[in-house]
N, C-alpha and C positions, 0 to 999 in steps of 0.2 A: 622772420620777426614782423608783427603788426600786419601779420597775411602776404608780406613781401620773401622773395627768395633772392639771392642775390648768388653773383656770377664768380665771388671768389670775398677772400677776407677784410681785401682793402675796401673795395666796396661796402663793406658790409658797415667795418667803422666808419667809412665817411661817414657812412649813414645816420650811425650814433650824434654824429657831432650834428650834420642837417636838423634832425629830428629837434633837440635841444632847442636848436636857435627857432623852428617852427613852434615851440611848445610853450617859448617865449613872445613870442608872439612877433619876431623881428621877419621870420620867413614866410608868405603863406603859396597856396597850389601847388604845393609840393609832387612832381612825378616825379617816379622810378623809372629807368631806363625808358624815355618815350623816344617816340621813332618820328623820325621825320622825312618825307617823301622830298626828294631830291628832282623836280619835275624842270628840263628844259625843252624850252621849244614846246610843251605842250604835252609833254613823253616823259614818265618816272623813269630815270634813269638809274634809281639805287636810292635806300633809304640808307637815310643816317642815325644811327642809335647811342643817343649822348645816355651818362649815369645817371643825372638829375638835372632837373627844370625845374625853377621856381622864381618865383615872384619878389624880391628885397624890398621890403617894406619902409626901409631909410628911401632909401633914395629913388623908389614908385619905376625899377628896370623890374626886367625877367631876365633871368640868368640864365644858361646852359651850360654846362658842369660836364668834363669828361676824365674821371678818375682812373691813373695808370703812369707809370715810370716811364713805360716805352711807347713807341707808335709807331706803327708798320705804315709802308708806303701808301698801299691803296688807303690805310685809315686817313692817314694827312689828307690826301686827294679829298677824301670823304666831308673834313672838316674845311677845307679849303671852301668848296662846293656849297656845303651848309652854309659858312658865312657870308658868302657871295650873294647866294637866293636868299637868304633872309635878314642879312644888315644886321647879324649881331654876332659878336665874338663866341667863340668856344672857351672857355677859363678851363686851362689845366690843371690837375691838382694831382700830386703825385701821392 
């Protein structure tokens, strides 16, 4: 949809609903699955690949969005890592 593929259904409606609040004008830089390079010490040690990233127009944050009921160990490490190196939460959204 809109040139994007996505990784399974649930994602696909979050997507519905992102788009909406983007088309309203409340969301804007809206990515799809971006990747985030996980670098310590100077060495990418693993990227991290949240659902969406964007920008909340109320309140002038940028969000990171990881859509799913479960989460495997190495992913948590993943998100653990992310928030660490970059000072902002992961929002769950099942």
């Amino acid at each position: 949809m809109d040139g994007h593929s996505f990784k399974n259904e649930i994602d696909y409606r979050k997507y519905l609903g992102v788009k909406r609040l983007v088309s309203d004008g409340r969301l804007t830089g809206l990515e799809i699955y971006p990747k985030f390079p996980l670098v310590v010490r100077g060495a990418c040690v693993d990227t991290f690949e949240a659902t969406f990233k964007f920008h909340d127009a109320r309140n002038g944050e940028w969000r990171v969005v990881l859509v799913g009921a479960s989460i495997s160990k190495p992913l948590q490490t993943k998100v653990h890592l992310f928030e660490t190196l970059y000072d902002m939460p992961v929002e769950r959204w099942a």
